[in-house]
N, C-alpha and C positions, 0 to 999 in steps of 0.2 A: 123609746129614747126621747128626751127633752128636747123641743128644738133650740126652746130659748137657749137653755144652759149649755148646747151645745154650739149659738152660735157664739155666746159672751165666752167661752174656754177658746175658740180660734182668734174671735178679735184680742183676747189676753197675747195668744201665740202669736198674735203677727206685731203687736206692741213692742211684744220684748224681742224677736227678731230685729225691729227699726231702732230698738235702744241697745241692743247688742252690734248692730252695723252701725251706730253713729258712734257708740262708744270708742271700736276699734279705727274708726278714723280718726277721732281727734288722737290715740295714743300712736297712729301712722306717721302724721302729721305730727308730734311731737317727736318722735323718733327722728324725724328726718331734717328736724332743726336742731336737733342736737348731734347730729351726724353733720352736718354743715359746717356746724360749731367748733366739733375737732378735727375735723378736718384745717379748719384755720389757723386753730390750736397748733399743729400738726409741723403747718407750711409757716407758722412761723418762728418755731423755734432755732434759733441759729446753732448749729453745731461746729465746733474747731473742725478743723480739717486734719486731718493723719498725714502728719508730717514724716515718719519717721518710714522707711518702706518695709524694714526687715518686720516689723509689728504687725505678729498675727502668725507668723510662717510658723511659729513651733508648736505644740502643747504638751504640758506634762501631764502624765498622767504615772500616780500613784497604784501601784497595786500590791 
């Protein structure tokens, strides 16, 4: 067994490890600004109010 080439295939493996765990932070960390985002989204949309009481009590349903 090689030792060079065996140690340059583990520092390859531990590289893409550290660019695989940095990768998925930054898309955490973007996930979680865009969940912040609608969530604002969310809270500030104004909705009417349901005036009317009887609205909603029935449903038809076709068969």
């Amino acid at each position: 067994m090689d030792i060079q080439r065996l140690s340059m295939d583990m520092a390859q493996t531990r590289l893409q490890d550290q660019v695989g765990t940095k990768v998925m932070s930054i898309a955490l960390g973007q996930a979680k600004e865009q969940s912040a985002a609608l969530l604002k989204l969310m809270d500030s949309a104004n909705l009417p109010a349901v005036t009317d009481p009887a609205l909603g009590n029935q449903v038809n349903l076709l068969v």
